[in-house]
N, C-alpha and C positions, 0 to 999 in steps of 0.2 A: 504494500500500500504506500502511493506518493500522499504528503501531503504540504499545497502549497500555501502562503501566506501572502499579505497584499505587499510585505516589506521584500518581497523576493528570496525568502528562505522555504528551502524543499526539504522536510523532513521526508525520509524513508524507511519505512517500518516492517517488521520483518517477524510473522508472526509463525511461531511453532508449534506443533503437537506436544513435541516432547524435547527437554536438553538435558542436558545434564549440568549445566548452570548458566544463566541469561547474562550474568557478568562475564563468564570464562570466554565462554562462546565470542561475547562481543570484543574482550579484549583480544584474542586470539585472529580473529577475523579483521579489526583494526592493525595490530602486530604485521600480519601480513600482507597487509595491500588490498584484501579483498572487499571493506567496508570501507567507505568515511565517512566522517564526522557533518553535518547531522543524523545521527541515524538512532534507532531503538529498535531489542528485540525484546517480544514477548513470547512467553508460552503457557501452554496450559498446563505442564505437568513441568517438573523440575524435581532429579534425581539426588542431586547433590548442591543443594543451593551454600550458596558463600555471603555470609552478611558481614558487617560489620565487627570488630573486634574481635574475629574469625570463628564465628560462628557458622554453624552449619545444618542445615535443615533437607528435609524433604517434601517435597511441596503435590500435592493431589489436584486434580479436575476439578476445577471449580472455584480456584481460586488465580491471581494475576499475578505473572513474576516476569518481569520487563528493568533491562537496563538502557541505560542510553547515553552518547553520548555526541 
């Protein structure tokens, strides 16, 4: 999903079934050339989520796990 703004900023959104973390993913994909920045991924299920102060979760259907950056 593009999404554009009247300032001429293109957000593009990149939505998943499933990752195994919406951080990992994004930075990984930034790391190598394949995203830029505006960009955010979401998904619906996350395996191995990564929070803050390194914390770590599992994340089910039905709830929102999206980073961005």
């Amino acid at each position: 999903m593009i999404i554009s703004t009247a300032k001429g900023w293109v957000l593009t959104i990149f939505w998943l079934e499933s990752v195994d973390s919406t951080q990992r993913y994004l930075k990984d994909a930034l790391q190598n050339r394949e995203l830029s920045a505006p960009v955010a991924v979401v998904a619906e299920r996350q395996s191995s989520g990564q929070g803050s102060r390194g914390n770590h979760w599992e994340g089910v259907e039905g709830n929102l796990f999206a980073a961005s950056a």
